[in-house]
Every structure is written in structure tokens, then in C-alpha cells.
C-alpha positions in Angstrom: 3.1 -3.5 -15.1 7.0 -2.8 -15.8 9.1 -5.2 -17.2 10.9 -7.6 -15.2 15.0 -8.8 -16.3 15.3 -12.9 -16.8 18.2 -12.8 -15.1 16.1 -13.4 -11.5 14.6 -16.4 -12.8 14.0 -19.4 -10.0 13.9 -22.9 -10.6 12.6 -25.6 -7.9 13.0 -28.9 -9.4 12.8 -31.6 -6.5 15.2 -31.0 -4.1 17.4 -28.7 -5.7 17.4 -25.1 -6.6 18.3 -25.8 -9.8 18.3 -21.7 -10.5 22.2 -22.0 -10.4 23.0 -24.7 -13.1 20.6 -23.1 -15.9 20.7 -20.0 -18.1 17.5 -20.4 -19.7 13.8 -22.0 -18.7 10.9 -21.6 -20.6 7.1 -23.2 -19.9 4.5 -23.3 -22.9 1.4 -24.2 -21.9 -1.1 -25.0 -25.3 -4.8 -26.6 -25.8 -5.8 -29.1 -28.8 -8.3 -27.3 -30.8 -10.6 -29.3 -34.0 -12.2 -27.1 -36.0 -16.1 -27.3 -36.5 -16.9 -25.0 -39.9 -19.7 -25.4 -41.8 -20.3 -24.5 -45.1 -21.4 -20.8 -45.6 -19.7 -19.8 -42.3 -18.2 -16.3 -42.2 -15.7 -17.1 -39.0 -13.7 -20.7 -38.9 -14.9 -22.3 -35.8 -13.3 -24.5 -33.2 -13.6 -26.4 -30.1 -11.5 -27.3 -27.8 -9.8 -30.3 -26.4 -7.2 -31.6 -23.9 -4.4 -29.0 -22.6 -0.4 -29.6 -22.3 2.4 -28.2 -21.1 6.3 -28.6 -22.0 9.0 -26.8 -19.4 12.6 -26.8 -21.1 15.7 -26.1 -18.9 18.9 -24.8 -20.8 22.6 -24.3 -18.7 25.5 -25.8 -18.2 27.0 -29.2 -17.0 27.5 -30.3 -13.1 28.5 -33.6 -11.8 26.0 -34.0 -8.7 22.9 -32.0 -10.8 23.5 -34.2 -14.3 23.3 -37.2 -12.2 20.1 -36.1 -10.7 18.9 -34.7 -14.2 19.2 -38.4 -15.6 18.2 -40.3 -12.6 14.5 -38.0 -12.8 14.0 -40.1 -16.5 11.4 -42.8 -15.4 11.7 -41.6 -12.2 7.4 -41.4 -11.5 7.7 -37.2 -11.5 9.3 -34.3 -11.0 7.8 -31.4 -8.5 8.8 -28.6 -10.9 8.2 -24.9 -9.8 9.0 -22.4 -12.1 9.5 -18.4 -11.1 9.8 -16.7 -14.7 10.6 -13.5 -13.1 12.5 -14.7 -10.0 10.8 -16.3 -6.6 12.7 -13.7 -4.4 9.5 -12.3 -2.0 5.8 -13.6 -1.6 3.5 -12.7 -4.0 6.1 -13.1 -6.8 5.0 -15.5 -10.2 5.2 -19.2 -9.7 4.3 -21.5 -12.1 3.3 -25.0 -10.4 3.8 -28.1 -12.6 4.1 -31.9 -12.1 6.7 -32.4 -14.5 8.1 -35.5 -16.2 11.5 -35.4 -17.4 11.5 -36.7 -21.0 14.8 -35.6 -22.4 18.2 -34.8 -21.1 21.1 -34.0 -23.2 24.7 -32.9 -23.3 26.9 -31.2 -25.5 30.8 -30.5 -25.4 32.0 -27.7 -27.5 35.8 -27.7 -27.7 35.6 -24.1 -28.0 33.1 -23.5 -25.1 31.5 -24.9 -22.0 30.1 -28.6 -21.3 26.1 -27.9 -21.8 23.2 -29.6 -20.7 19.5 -29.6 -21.0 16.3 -31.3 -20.2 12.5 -31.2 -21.4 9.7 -31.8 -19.6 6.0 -32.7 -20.0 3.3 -31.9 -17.6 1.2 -34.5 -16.0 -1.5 -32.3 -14.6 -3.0 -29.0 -14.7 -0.7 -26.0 -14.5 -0.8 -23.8 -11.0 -0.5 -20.7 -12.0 0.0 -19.0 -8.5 2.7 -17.2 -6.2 5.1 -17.6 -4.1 4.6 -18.0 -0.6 8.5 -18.7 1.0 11.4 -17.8 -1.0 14.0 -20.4 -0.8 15.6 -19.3 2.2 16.2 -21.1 5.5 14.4 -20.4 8.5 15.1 -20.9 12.3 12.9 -23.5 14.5 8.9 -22.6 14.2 7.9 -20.0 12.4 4.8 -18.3 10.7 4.9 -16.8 7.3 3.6 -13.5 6.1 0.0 -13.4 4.9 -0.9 -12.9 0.8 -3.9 -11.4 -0.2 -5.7 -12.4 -2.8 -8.4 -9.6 -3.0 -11.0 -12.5 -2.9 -12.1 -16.1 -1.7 -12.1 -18.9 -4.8 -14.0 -21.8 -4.6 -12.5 -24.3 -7.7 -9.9 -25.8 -5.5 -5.7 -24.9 -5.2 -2.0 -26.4 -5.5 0.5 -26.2 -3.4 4.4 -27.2 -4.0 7.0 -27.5 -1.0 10.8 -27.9 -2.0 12.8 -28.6 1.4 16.8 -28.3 -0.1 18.7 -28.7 3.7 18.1 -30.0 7.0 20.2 -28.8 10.1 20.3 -29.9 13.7 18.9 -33.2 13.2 15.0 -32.1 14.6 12.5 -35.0 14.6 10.2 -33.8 12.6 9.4 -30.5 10.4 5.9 -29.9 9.6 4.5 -27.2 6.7 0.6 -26.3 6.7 -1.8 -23.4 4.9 -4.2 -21.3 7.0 -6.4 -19.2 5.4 -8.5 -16.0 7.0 -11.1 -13.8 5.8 -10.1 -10.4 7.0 -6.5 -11.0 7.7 -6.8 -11.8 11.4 -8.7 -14.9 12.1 -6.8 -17.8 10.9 -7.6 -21.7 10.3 -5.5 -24.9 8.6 -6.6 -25.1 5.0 -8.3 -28.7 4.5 -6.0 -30.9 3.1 -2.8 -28.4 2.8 -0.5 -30.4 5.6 2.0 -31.4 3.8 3.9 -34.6 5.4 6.2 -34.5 8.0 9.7 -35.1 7.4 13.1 -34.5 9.0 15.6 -34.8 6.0 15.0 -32.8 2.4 11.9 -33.7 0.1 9.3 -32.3 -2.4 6.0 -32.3 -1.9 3.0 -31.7 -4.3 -0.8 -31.1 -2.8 -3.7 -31.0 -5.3 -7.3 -30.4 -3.2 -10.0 -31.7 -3.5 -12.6 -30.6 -6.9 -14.4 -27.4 -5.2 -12.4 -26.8 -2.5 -12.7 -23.0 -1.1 -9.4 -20.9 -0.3 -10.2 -17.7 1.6 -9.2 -14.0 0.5 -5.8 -14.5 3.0 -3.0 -17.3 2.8 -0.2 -17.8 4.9 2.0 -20.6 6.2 2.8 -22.0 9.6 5.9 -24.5 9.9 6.6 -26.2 12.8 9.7 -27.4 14.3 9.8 -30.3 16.9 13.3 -31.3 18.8 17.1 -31.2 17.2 19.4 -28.6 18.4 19.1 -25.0 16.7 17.4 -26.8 14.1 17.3 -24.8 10.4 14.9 -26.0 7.3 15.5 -24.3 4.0 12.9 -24.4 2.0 10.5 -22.6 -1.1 6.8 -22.6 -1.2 4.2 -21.9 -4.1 0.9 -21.9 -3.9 -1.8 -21.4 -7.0 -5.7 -20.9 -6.8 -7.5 -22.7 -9.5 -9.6 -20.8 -12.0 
């Protein structure tokens, strides 16, 4: 696989494409381990315990996005999704995590720029998926290009939807998942409707323990009344393993 340059990196946080305020993001994922070796053993031994993950943002200072960084302390959640390599086309790396923001700071160099940067912790398990919309704004109805997966997974899936701008007032935008076997027979993914809205909003979906996703994944939105009305949004979508 070739390398791929930092400089594409994509940042969903909430509402905002927060890509453009930051210069650095970074998500570590790590697993408590207590070790279990007994005397006369030739290999330490260990077993392993509860997961966690940290996401730390790194950039530079903006009146609207610094409001929104500190209003998102004790805020219930953040729907974080992370594209280490850039979100740009479907099928690129997104990283899928309900995030808490735990720490935002600020620091004015007189020689430099006003900085800011914020810590997170994760609240759930990691998606570690791709992306199925780039954040880019679509016209009325639309359905997305499929992603194949090579196979079908049966251990459930998450699914993030970051809606940034609403034009042309329509009543009501919805986002769904189909899935299809051989690319060509489609049907709504159980439980991956995310909830209507007409203004901007993030949305997290978790399935049920078990659920199956088929080989194929693609996304229908739909568009009912407003005048010429445009929706941009980003999508990610991970399997679980």
C-alpha cells in the first residue's frame, strides 16, 4: 500500500468540518492488559481487559469553532469522525468514534498564532470503517455509489452522518443504508435510518449485537419539498469485527 501525505486529513466533529481549523489529529486506541505469570514460565503472560481510545485535535484559534470547542465540555458527546488520510472519495479510512471532549486549551504566543487544542475520550467502541459521502453537498434525492466489501459480516456496524448546511428550506431530508448481495438487488439496512431532519445535525447509529451487513453498501437520501433544496453532508460507515 503507498504512503498517503497528512496534509488530506478530514475531521467531522458534530456539525462542523472541523478539517480547516486544525493542523494536527491523532487517535490512539489501547487495551488494559494484567499480567498472569507463574513461576517457572519461559514467556510473561497477560490477559486482557477493557479498551480506550483518546482523539487529540491540534490548530489554530477561531471565534465561531472555539465557542463550539468549549460549549462540547459536558455537552453529553461528540459525533467524532476521523479520516487519517483524508475522507475525499468512498472507500477512504474513517475512523468512527463517540467522543467526549475533555480538554480544550489556548495559547497566545506573541511571536506566533493564537492556538487551540482539545482531547477527547471515547465512550464506545471504535468504527473502524470507510467513508461512504465525502463532505460535499448534494442536490434533492439522490443515491450514492455502492462499496464492496468482498464479504457479508454478521457482528453488527456503525454509522456516522454529519449534515453541515441546509438550503431551500425542504421539509424534511432523510439518510438510509441498503445493502445487496451481488451489487444489484438492494434493501434498507435494519435499523440504519437515520432521523429525519430539515436543518444541520449529527447522527450516530450503533446496530443491534449480531446484526448482518451484506457484501454491498450504499446510501439513499431523500429529499421531500423546499425549493432547489441542497444538503451537505459526510457519511462513514464501519463493520464490526
Amino acid at each position: 500500500m503507498a504512503p498517503r501525505y497528512g496534509a488530506s486529513c478530514s475531521v467531522w466533529l458534530d456539525l462542523v468540518d472541523a478539517s480547516v481549523y486544525f493542523n494536527d489529529a491523532s487517535l490512539e486506541l489501547a487495551v488494559d492488559t494484567a499480567e498472569t505469570t507463574t513461576f517457572q514460565a519461559s514467556w510473561r503472560a497477560f490477559i486482557e481487559g477493557a479498551a480506550t481510545s483518546k482523539a487529540t485535535l491540534k490548530g489554530f484559534y477561531d471565534l465561531v469553532n472555539d465557542a463550539a470547542m468549549f460549549g462540547n465540555i459536558r455537552d453529553g458527546g461528540s459525533v467524532l469522525t476521523y479520516g487519517p488520510a483524508g475522507m475525499l472519495v468512498i472507500g477512504d479510512a474513517a475512523r468512527l468514534v463517540l467522543a467526549h471532549d475533555v480538554q480544550v486549551g489556548e495559547s497566545s504566543p506573541v511571536g506566533g498564532a493564537v492556538v487551540v487544542n482539545a482531547a477527547f475520550s471515547g465512550d464506545a467502541a471504535v468504527g473502524i470503517g470507510w467513508a461512504l459521502h465525502p463532505l460535499a453537498t448534494d442536490t434533492g434525492t439522490t443515491t450514492g455509489a455502492s462499496r464492496d466489501d468482498a464479504a457479508a459480516t454478521t457482528a453488527g456496524w456503525i454509522a456516522h452522518l454529519h449534515i453541515t448546511a441546509v438550503t431551500g428550506a425542504p421539509t424534511s431530508w432523510t439518510v438510509k443504508l441498503q445493502d445487496s448481495a451481488d451489487n444489484s438487488s438492494w434493501a434498507d439496512v435494519a435499523g440504519a435510518g437515520f432521523t429525519a431532519t430539515n436543518v444541520t445535525a449529527a447522527q450516530r447509529l450503533v446496530s443491534a449485537a449480531g446484526a448482518t451487513l451484506r457484501r454491498y453498501v450504499r446510501y439513499v437520501a431523500t429529499v421531500v419539498g423546499g425549493t432547489a433544496p441542497t444538503v451537505t453532508f459526510g457519511l462513514a460507515y464501519s463493520r464490526n469485527r
